[in-house]
C-alpha positions as CSV (number, residue, x, y, z in Angstrom):
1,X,0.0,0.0,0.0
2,X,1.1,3.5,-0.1
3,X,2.5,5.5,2.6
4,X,-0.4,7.0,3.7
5,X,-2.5,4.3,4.3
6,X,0.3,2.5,6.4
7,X,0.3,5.5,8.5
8,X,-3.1,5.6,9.8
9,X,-3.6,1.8,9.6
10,X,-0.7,1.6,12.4
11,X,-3.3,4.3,14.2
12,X,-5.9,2.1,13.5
13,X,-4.0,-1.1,14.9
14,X,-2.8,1.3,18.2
15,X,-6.7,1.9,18.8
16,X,-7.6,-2.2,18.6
17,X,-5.0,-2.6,20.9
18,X,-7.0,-0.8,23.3
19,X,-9.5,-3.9,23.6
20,X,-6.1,-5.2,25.3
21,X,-6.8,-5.2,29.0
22,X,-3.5,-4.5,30.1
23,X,-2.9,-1.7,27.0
24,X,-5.7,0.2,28.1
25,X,-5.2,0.1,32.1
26,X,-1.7,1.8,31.5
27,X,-1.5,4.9,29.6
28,X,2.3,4.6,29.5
29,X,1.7,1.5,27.9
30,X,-0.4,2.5,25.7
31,X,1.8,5.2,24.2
32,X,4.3,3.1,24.0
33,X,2.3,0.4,22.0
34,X,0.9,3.8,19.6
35,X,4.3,4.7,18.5
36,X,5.2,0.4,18.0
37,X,2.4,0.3,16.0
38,X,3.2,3.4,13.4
39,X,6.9,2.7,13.5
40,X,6.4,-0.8,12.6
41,X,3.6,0.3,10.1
42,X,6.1,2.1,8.6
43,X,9.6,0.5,8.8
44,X,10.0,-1.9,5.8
45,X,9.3,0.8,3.5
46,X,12.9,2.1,4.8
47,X,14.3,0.7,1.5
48,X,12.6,3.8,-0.3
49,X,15.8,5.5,0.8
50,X,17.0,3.4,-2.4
51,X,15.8,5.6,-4.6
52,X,18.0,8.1,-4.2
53,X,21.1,6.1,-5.5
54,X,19.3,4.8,-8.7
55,X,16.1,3.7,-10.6
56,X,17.8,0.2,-11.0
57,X,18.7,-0.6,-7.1
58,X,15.5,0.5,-5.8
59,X,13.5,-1.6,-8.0
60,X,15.2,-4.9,-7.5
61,X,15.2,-4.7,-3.8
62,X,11.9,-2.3,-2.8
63,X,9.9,-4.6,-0.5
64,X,12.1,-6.7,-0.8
65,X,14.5,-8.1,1.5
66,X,13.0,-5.3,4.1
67,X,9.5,-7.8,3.4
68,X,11.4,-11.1,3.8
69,X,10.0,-13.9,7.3
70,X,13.5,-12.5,8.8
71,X,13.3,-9.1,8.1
72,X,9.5,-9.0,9.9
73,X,11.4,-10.7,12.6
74,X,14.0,-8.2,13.1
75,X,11.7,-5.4,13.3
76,X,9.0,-7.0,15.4
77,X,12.0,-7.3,18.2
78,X,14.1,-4.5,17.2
79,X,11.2,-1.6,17.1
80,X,9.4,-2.6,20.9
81,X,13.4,-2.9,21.9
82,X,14.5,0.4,21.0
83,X,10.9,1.9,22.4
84,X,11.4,0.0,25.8
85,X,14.8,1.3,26.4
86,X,13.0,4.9,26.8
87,X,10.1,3.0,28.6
88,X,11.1,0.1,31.0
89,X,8.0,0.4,33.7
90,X,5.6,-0.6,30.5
91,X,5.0,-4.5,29.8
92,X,7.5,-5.3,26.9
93,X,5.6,-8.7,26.2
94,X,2.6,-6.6,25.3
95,X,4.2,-3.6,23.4
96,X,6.3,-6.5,21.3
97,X,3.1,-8.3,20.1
98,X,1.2,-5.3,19.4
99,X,4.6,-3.7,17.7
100,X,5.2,-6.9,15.7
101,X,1.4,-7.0,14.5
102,X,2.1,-3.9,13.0
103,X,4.8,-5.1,10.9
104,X,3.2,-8.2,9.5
105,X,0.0,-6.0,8.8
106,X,2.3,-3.7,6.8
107,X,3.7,-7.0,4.8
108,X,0.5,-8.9,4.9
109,X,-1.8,-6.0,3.0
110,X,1.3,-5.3,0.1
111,X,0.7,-8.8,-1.1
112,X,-2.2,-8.1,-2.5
113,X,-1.3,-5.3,-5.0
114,X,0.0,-5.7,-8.5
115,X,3.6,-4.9,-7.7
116,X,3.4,-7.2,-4.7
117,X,6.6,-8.2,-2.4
118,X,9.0,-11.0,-1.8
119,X,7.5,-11.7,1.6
120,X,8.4,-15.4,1.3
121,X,12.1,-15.0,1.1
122,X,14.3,-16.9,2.3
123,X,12.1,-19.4,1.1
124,X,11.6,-18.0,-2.3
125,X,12.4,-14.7,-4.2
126,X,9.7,-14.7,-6.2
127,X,7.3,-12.1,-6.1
128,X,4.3,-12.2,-4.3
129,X,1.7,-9.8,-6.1
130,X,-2.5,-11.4,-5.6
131,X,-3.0,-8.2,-7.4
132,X,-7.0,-7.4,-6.9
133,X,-6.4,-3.9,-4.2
134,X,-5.0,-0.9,-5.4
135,X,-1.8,0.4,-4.3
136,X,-3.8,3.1,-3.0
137,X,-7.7,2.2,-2.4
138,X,-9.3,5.4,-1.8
139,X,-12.5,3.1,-0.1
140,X,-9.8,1.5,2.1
141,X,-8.2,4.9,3.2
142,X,-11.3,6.8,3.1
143,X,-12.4,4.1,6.0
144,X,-9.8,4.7,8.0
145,X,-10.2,8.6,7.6
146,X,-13.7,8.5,9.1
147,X,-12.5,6.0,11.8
148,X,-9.8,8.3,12.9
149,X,-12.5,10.9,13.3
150,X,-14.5,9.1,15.1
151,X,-12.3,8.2,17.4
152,X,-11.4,12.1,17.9
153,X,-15.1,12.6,18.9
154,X,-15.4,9.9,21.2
155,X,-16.2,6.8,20.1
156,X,-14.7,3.6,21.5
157,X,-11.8,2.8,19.4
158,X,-11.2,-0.6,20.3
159,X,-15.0,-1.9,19.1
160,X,-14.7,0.9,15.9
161,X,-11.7,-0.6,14.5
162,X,-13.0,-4.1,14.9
163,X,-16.4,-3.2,13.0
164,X,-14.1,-1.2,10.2
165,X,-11.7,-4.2,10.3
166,X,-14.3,-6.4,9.8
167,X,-16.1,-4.5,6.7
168,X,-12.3,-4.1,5.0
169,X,-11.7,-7.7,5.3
170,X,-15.4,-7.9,3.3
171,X,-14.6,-5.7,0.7
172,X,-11.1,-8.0,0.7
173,X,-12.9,-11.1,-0.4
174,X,-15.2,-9.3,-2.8
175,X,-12.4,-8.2,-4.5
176,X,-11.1,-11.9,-4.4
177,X,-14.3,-12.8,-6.3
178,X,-13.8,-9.7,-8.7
179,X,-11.0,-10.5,-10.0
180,X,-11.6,-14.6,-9.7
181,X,-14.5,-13.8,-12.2
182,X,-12.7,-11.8,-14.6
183,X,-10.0,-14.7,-14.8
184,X,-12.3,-17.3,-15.3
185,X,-13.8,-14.9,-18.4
186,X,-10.1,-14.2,-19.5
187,X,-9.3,-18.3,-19.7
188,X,-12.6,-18.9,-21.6
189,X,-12.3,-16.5,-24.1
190,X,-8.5,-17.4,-25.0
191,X,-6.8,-20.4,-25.9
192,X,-3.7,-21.4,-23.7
193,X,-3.4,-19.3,-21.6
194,X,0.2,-19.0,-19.4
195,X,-0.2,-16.1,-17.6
196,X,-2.8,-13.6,-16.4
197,X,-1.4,-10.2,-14.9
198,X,-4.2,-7.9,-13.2
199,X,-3.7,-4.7,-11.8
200,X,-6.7,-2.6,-10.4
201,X,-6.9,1.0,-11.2
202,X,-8.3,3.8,-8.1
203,X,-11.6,3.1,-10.1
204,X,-13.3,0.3,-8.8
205,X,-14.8,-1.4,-11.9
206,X,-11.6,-1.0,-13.6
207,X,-9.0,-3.2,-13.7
208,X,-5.5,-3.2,-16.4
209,X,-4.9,-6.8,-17.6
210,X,-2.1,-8.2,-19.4
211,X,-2.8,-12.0,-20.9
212,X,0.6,-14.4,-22.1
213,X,-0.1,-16.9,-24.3
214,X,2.4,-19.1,-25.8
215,X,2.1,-17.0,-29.2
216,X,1.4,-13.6,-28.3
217,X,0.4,-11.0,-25.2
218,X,-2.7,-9.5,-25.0
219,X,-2.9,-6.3,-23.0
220,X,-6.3,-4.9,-22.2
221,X,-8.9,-3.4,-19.4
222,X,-11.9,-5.0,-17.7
223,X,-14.8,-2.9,-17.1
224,X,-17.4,-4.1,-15.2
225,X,-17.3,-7.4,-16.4
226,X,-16.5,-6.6,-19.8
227,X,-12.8,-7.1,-21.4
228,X,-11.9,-5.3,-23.4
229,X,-8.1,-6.0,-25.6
230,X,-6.4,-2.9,-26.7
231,X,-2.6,-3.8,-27.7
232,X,-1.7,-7.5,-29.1
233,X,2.1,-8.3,-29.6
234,X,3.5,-11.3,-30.7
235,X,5.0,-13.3,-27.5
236,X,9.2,-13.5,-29.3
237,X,11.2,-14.7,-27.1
238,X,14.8,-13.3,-25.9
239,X,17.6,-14.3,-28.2
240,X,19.9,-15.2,-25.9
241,X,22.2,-15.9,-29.1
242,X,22.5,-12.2,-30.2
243,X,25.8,-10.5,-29.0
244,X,23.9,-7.5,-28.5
245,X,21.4,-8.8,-26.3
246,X,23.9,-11.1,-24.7
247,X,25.6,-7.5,-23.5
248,X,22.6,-5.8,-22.7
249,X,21.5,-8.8,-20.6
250,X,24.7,-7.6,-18.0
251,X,23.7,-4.2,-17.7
252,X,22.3,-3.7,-14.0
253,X,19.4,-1.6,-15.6
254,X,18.0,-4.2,-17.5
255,X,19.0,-6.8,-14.6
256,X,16.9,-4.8,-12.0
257,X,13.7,-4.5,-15.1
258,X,13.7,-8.3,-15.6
259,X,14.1,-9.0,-11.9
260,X,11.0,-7.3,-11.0
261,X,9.0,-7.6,-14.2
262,X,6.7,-10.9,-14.7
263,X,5.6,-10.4,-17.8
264,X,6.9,-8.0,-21.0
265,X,8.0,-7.7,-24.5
266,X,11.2,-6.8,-26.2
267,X,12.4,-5.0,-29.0
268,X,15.7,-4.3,-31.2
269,X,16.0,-0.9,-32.6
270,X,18.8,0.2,-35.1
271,X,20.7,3.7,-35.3
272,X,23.7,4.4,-37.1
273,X,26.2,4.8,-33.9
274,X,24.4,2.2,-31.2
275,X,21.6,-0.3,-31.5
276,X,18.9,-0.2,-28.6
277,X,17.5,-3.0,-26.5
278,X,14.2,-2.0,-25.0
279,X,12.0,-3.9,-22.9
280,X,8.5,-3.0,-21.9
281,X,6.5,-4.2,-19.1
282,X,2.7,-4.6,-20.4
283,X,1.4,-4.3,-16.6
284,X,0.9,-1.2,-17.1
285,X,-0.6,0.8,-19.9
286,X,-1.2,4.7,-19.6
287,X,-2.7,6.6,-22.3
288,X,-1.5,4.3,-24.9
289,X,2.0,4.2,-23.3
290,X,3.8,1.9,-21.2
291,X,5.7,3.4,-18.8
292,X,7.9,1.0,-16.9
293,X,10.8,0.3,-19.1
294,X,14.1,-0.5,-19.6
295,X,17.1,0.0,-21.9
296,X,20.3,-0.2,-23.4
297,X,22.5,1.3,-25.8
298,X,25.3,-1.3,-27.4
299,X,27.9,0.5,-29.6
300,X,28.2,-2.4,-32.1
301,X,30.6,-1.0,-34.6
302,X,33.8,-2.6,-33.3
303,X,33.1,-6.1,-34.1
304,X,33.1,-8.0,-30.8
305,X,34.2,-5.2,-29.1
306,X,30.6,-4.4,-27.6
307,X,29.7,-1.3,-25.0
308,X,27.1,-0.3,-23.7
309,X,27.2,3.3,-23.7
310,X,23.9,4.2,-21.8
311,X,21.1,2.2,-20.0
312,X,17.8,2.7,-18.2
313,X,15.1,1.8,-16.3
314,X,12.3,3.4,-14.8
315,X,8.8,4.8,-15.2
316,X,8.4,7.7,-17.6
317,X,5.4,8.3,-19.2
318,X,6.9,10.0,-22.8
319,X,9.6,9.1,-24.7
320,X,10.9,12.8,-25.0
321,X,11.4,12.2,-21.3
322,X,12.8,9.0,-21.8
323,X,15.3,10.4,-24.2
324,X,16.4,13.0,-21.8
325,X,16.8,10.2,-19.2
326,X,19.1,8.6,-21.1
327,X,23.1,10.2,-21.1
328,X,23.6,11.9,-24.8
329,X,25.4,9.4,-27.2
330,X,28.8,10.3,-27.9
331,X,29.7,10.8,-31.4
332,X,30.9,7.7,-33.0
333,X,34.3,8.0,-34.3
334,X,33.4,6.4,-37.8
């Protein structure tokens, strides 16, 4: 989910832990257990500091590693820790499980949108992505909004969150159903079907689809009920044998893109001083563009002396933007 919805869901988990009977005879304690909860709501998004090195690292390890079983370890002991050393009277067996719920609440609720996590590392490194809730569900936040209002006016938090708990955890499993009934319509309408990739939009009935068959993709929307297939590419796959892509398959751009990516296309473009490797997630379509991308530029003129002389990857939603991403070309030297 996005930031804003982990915040108040860890104030929405610090007011449940009110129905705790030892939590809400000891206002220390209680305190305490507020700030576990929207610290550890918070603190395996740390890896967003990433971004500011490059596009590439922060894609191949955002919710990540900082989502893996031991990572939700270390923070369910580490955050109570660090807030008990500043609080010793409070009970550190309560703070700890209310703390650590927090964390695996933060973990637990990412799974379900399209760019998922690798929550079950060390187990697996694959990636973990139910896709059927929005990265950011206005209906979910809006919820919590009201609840947090309530709660300002006087209402019993403990029995609030429960009942608003209990009607997210509805609107979960209809979306379950949503998106099980749109894949059951995808698999009858196309033959062979490898892969289905959903990813809902902030409008409810709208969902971006991207279908693999063994000869082509299909990339489309579903709008209440109705699918509908915009873009159709034929499904070519990497020629491992080309030098070119051989070199562009080292580059830590396109290392980080096919990491992350589950389901795309490539393509081979020729210039007089470099030929470009471009591939193209089909997740997600915008405006008849595809955003998420990556690249590389080989300078192929010296035989089998390849370099790559620039490389990308990133979201941009033009390719005049693109092109300014991307380092000018030096001038070949003929």
């Amino acid at each position: 989910m996005d930031t804003g919805t982990h915040v108040v869901m860890g104030v929405a988990l610090g007011g449940i832990a009110t129905l705790d009977p030892v939590v809400q005879s000891d206002p220390a304690l209680f305190n305490a257990v507020l700030i576990g909860t929207l610290v550890g709501s918070q603190a395996p998004d740390c890896d967003t500091v990433l971004k500011l090195k490059d596009n590439a690292t922060y894609i191949r390890h955002h919710r990540g590693i900082t989502h893996s079983v031991p990572a939700v370890l270390l923070w369910g002991l580490s955050i109570p820790s660090l807030i008990y050393l500043f609080t010793p009277e409070v009970s550190f067996l309560h703070l700890w499980l209310w703390t650590f719920l927090a964390v695996i609440l933060h973990v637990f609720v990412d799974i379900f949108n399209a760019y998922g996590t690798q929550a079950y590392r060390p187990f697996t490194n694959r990636w973990v992505a139910y896709g059927f809730i929005n990265t950011f569900d206005p209906y979910i936040f809006i919820l919590h909004l009201a609840g947090i209002v309530a709660w300002n006016l006087g209402a019993d938090p403990g029995l609030m969150w429960l009942l608003i708990y209990f009607v997210i955890a509805v609107y979960y499993v209809k979306r379950y159903f949503d998106k099980r009934e749109m894949v059951r319509l995808i698999n009858e309408n196309f033959d062979q079907v490898e892969q289905i990739a959903t990813s809902p939009t902030i409008q409810q009935n709208i969902w971006r689809i991207a279908i693999t068959t063994p000869t082509n993709y299909y990339v489309g929307r579903a709008e209440n009920g109705h699918i509908t297939i915009l873009d159709k590419f034929v499904n070519k796959p990497i020629n491992y044998e080309d030098p070119v892509v051989q070199k562009a398959l080292t580059d830590h751009n396109i290392k980080a893109f096919l990491s992350f990516s589950p389901v795309y296309r490539y393509e081979i473009t020729y210039f007089d001083e470099y030929t470009e490797v471009r591939f193209i997630d089909l997740r997600y379509r915008s405006k008849g563009r595809y955003p998420f991308v990556a690249l590389a530029q080989i300078d192929d003129e010296h035989g089998d002396d390849l370099k790559i002389l620039n490389s990308y990857t990133g979201w941009v939603f033009t390719e005049e933007k693109l092109q300014n991403k991307v380092s000018p070309i030096p001038e070949s030297k003929g």
